[in-house]
VMD Tcl script that draws the C-alpha trace (Angstrom):
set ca {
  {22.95 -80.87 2.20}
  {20.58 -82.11 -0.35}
  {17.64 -81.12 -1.80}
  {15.94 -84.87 -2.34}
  {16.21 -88.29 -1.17}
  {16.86 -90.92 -3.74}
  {14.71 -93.20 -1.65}
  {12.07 -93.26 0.62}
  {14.12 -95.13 3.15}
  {16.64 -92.30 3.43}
  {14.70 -90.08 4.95}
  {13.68 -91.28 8.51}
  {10.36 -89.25 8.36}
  {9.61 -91.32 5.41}
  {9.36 -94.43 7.17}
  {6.43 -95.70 7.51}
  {7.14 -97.42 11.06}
  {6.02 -93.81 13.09}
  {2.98 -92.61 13.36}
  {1.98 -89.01 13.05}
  {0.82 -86.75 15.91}
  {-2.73 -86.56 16.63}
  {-3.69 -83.37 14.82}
  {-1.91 -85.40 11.69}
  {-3.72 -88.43 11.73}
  {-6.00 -89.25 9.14}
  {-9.68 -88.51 10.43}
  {-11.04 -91.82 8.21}
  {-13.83 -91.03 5.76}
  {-13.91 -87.02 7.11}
  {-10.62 -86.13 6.22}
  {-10.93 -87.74 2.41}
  {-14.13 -86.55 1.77}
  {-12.72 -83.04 3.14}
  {-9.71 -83.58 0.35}
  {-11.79 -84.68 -2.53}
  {-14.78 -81.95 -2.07}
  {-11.92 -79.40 -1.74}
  {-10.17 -80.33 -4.80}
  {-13.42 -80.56 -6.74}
  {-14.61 -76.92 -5.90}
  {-10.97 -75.55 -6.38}
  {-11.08 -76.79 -9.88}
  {-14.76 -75.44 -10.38}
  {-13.25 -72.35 -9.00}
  {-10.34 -71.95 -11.58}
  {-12.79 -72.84 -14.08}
  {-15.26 -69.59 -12.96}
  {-11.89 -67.37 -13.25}
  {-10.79 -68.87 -16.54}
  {-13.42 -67.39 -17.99}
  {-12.09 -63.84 -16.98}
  {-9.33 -64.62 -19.11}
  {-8.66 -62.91 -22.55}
  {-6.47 -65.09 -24.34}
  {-4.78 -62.55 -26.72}
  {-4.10 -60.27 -23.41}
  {-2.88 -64.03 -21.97}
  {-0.27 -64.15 -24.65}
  {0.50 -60.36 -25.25}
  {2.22 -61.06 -21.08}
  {3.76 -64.22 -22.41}
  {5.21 -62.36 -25.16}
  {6.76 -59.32 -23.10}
  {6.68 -61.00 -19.99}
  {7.85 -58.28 -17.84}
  {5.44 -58.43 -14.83}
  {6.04 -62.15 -15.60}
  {9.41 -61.84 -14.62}
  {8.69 -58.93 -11.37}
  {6.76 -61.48 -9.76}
  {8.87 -64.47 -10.15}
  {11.63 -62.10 -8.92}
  {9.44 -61.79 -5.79}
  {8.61 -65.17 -5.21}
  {12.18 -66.60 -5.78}
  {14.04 -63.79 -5.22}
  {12.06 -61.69 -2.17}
  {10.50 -64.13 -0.46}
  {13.53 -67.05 0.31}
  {15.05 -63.61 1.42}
  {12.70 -62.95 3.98}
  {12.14 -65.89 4.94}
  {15.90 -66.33 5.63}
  {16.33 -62.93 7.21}
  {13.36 -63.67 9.76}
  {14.99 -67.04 10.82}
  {17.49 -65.22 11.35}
  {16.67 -62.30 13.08}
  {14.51 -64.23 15.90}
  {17.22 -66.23 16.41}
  {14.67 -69.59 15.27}
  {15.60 -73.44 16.13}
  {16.51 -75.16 13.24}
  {13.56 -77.00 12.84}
  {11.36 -73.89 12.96}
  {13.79 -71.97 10.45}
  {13.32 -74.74 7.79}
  {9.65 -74.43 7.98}
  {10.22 -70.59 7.69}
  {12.15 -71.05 4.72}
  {10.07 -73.88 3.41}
  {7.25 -71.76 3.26}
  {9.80 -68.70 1.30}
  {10.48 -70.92 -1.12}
  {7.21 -72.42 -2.24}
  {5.14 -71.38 -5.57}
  {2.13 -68.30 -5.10}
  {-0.95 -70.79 -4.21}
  {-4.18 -70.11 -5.64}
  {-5.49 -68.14 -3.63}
  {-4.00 -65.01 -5.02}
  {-5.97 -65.44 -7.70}
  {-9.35 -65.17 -5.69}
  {-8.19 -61.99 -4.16}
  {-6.53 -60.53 -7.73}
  {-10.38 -60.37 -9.09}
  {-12.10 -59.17 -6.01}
  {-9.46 -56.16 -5.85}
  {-9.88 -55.76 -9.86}
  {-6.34 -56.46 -10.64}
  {-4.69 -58.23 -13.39}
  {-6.57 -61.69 -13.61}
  {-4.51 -62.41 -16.85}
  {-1.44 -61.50 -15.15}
  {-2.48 -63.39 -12.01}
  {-3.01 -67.05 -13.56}
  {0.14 -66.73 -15.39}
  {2.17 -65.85 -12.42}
  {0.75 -68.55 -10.46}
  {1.00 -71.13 -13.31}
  {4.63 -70.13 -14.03}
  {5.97 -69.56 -10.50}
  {4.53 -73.54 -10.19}
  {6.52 -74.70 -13.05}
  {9.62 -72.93 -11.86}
  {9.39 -74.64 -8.42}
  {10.68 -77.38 -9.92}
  {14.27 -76.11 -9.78}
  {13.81 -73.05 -7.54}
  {12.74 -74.58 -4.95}
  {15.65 -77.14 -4.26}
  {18.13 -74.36 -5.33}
  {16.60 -71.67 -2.98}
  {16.74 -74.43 -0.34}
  {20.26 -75.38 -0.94}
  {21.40 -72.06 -1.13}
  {19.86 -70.55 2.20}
  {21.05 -73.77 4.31}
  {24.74 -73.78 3.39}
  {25.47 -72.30 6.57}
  {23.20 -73.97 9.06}
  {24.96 -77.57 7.94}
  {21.80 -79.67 8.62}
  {21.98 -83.06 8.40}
  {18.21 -83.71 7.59}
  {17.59 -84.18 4.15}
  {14.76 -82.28 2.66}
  {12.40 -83.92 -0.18}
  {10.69 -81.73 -3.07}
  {7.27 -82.61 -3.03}
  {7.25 -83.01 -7.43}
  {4.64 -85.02 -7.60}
  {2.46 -82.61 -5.59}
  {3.90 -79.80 -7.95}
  {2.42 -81.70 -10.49}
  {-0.94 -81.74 -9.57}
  {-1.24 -78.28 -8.90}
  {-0.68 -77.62 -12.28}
  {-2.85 -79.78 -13.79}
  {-5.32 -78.83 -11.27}
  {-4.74 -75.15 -12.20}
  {-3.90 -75.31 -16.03}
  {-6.63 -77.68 -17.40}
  {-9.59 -75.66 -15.53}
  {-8.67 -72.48 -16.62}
  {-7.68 -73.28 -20.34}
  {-12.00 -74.63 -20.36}
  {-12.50 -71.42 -18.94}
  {-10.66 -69.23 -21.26}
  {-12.24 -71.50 -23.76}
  {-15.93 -70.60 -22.92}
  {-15.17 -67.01 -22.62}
  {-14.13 -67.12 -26.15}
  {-17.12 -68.88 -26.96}
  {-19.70 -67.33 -24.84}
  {-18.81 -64.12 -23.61}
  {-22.37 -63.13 -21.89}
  {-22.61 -66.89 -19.96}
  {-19.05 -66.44 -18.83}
  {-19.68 -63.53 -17.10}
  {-22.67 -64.85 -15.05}
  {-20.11 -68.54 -14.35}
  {-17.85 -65.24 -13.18}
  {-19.80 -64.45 -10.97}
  {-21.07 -67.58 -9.21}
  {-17.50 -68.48 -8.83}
  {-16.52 -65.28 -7.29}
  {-19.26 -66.34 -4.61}
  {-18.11 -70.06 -4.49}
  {-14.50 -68.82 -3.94}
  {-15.36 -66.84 -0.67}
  {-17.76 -69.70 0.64}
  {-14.36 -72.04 -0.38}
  {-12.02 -69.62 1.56}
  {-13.67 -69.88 4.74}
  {-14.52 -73.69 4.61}
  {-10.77 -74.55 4.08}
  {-9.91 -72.55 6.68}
  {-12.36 -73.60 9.57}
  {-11.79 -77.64 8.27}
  {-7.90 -76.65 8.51}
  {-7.68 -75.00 12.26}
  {-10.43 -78.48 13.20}
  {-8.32 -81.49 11.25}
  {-5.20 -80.10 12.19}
  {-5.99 -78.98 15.66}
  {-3.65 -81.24 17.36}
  {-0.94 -79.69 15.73}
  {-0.92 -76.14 16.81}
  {1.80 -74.96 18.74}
  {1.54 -71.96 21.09}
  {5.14 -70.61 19.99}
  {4.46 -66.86 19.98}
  {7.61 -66.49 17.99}
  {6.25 -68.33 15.13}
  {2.73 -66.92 15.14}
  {4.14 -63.38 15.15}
  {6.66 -64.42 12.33}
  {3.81 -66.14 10.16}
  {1.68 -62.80 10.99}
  {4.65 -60.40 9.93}
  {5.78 -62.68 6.91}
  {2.75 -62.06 4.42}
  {2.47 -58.86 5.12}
  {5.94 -57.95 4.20}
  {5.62 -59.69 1.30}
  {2.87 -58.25 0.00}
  {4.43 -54.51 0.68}
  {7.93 -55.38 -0.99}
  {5.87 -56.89 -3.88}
  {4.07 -53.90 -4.37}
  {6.52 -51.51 -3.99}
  {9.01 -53.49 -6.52}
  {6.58 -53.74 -9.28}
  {6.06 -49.63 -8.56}
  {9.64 -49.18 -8.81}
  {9.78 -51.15 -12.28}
  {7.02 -48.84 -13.39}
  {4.12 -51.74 -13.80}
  {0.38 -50.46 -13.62}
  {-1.57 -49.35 -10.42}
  {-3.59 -53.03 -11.84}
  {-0.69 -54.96 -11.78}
  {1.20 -53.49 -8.90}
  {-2.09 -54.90 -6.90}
  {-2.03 -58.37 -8.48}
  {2.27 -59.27 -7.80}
  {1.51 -57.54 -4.52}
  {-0.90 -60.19 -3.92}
  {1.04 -63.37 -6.23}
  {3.72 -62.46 -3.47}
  {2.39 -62.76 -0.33}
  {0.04 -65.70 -0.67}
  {1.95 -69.23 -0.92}
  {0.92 -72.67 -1.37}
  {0.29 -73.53 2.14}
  {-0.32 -77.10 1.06}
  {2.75 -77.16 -0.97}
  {4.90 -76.55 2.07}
  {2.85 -78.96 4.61}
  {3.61 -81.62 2.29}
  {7.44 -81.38 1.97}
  {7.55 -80.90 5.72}
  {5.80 -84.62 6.08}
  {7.92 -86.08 3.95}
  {10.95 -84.59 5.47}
  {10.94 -84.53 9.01}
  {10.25 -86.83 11.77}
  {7.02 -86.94 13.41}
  {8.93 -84.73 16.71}
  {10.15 -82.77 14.48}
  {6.41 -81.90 12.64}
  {5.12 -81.14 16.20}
  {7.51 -78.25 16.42}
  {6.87 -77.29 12.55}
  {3.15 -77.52 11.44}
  {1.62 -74.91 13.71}
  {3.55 -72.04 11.47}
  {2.22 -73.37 7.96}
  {-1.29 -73.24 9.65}
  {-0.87 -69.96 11.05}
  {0.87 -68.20 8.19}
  {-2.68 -69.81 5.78}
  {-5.14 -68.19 8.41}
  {-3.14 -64.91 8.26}
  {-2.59 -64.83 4.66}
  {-6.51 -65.15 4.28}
  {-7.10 -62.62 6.83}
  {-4.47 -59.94 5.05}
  {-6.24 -60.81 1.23}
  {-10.00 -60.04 3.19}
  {-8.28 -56.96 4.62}
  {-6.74 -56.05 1.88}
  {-10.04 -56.15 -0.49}
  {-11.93 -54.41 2.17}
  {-9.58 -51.69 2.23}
  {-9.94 -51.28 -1.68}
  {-13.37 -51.64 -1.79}
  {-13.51 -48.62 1.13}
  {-11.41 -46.77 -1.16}
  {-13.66 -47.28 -4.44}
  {-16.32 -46.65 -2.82}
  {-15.16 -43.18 -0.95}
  {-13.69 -42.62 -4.82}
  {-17.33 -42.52 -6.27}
  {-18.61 -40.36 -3.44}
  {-16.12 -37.62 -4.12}
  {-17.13 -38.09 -7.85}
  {-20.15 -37.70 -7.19}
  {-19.78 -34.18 -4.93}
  {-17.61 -32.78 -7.60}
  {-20.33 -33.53 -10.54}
  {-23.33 -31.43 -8.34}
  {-20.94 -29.16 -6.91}
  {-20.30 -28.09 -11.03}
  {-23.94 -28.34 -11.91}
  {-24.76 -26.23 -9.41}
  {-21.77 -23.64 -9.54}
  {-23.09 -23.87 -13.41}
  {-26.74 -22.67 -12.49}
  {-25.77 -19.78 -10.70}
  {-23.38 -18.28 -13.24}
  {-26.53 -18.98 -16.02}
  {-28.60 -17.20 -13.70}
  {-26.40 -14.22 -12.94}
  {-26.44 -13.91 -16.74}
  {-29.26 -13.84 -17.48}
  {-29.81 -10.89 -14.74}
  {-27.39 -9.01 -16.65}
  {-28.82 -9.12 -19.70}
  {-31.90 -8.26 -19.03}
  {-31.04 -5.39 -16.91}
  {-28.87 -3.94 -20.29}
  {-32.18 -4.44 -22.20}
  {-34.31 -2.32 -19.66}
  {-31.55 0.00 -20.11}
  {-30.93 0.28 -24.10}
  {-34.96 1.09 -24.11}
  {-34.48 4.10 -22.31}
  {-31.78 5.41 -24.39}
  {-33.65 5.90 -27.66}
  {-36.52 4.21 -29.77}
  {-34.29 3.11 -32.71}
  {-30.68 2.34 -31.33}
  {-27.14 3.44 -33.51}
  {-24.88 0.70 -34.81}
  {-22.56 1.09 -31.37}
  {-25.88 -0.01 -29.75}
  {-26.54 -2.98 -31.54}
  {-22.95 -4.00 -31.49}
  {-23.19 -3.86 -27.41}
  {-26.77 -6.05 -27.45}
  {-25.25 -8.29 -29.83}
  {-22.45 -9.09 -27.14}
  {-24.53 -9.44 -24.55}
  {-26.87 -11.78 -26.16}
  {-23.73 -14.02 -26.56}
  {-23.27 -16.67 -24.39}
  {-20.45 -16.72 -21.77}
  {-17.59 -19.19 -22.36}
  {-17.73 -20.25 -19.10}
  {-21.53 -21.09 -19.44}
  {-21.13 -23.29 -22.75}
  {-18.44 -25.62 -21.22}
  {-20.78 -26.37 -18.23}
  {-23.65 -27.22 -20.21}
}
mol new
graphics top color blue
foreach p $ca { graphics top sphere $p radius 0.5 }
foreach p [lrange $ca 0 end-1] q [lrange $ca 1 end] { graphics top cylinder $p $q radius 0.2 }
display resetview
């Protein structure tokens, strides 16, 4: 098998004598204004979370790239695994196993990224995960491919979308490098542009998604093996991801943000090398699990920040309890001492009008404040 076609003409869905299905088709003037607005807000988007980048904390994880290296170990190494084992397991045509393992084997999209600051992760960690799990598509992702289909002897030849690769990173590199730029520049206005983006990135996250499930609708395929695969797929990846970088001993921070670099992909990534691989029968059978796995993937990162946001918010409460619970454990115990010395008072002016040195010593101790009473206040 090979991982490329030296030629447009050797791949039969390359030629450009079919047409494509009607969820496929291009829309006219809808579809590329859908394309250009998206790429324009993504970009405006990486720009916002640029500017929650610290460039000497930026190049302290390319220096000892460690979490570097965890995540890339679960994008390359996890996922393709997964991927592979599911096809497997649920006994998939081989069609619908390739698009299984298509979608193992792409780069973390940029997503992730949205999700990493809403859950308060790593955001420096995050952009260089996703930048560098791009760049190492470039071999991976044919090597991952040609690895996993040794046994399944397919005769369709599968085509690396590089020059899609390629754009991603320049659409993710060159807005966050002007973001990391401003935040060295203007601290205080990058933090408002933070926060407008963090808004913009939610509005973005539901447009893509509705404009997805109505451009593509022809496309869908009511397999209920592949929707409960593309439902079961993120999730596991974002559990193995987490529990891996636990395991290697990264951060509570970081184990959230490779949990999350894991199970998001580049849904657009994988849609792309399935056009320009397969034939347009083929795609029928294919395109409804990229779809599917995207509109699960968003639902699990909404989930998965409500759930932390639940549990910061529960954290506070119980915060909160504990601090009046100790000021007013801390008021009693001044006012039972206070009791007591004043009742030894009463008592030391019955005893005698001008009180022995043992007497004094005793009011002197009294008078002194409790230990417990000083560390409250």
């Amino acid at each position: 098998m090979r991982a490329n076609c030296s030629s447009s003409s050797a791949c039969a869905a390359n030629s450009s004598e079919e047409e494509l299905p009607v969820g496929l088709e291009a829309h006219g003037n809808l579809e590329l204004v859908f394309t250009v607005v998206s790429a324009v807000m993504m970009g405006l988007l990486m720009f916002s979370l640029g500017c929650s980048v610290e460039f000497q904390k930026l190049w302290a994880h390319i220096r000892r790239p460690w979490g570097i290296a965890v995540g890339l170990l679960c994008q390359f190494g996890l996922m393709p695994l997964t991927a592979y084992l599911l096809a497997i397991s649920f006994s998939l045509k081989p069609v619908q196993a390739i698009a299984v393992l298509v979608m193992g084997c792409c780069p973390g999209g940029t997503i992730s990224n949205i999700f990493t600051f809403w859950v308060e992760g790593d955001m420096d960690l995050s952009i260089t995960m996703t930048t560098c799990s791009t760049v190492a598509a470039l071999g991976m992702m044919p090597l991952c491919l040609y690895v996993y289909t040794l046994s399944w002897n397919l005769e369709q030849n599968l085509t690396i979308p590089y020059q899609n690769i390629g754009i991603t990173l320049v659409c993710l590199t060159i807005p966050v490098a002007f973001g990391i730029y401003v935040n060295y520049r203007w601290p205080k206005q990058s933090k408002i542009i933070l926060k407008i983006g963090a808004i913009v990135g939610g509005v973005l996250l539901l447009v893509v998604a509705v404009a997805g499930v109505v451009l593509a609708k022809g496309s869908w395929n009511s397999d209920i093996t592949l929707l409960t695969i593309s439902f079961i797929f993120p999730l596991i990846g974002h559990v193995t991801g987490f529990l891996l970088a636990l395991l290697t001993h990264q951060s509570w921070q970081r184990c959230r943000t490779i949990s999350l670099e894991t199970g998001a992909q580049n849904i657009q990534m994988c849609v792309t090398m399935l056009q320009l691989s397969f034939t347009t029968k083929q795609l029928v059978q294919m395109l409804s699990f990229p779809l599917a796995y995207g509109l699960f993937q968003l639902l699990d990162g909404f989930l998965i920040v409500a759930a932390y946001k639940m549990y910061k918010r529960r954290l506070k409460s119980d915060h909160r309890k504990k601090d009046t619970g100790c000021a007013e454990g801390c008021h009693e115990k001044k006012s039972a001492s206070l009791k007591e010395t004043s009742a030894f008072l009463e008592a030391n002016e019955e005893v005698a009008l001008t009180p022995g040195p043992s007497v004094l010593m005793d009011l002197h101790t009294a008078l002194e404040p409790s230990g417990h009473i000083s560390s409250c206040t």
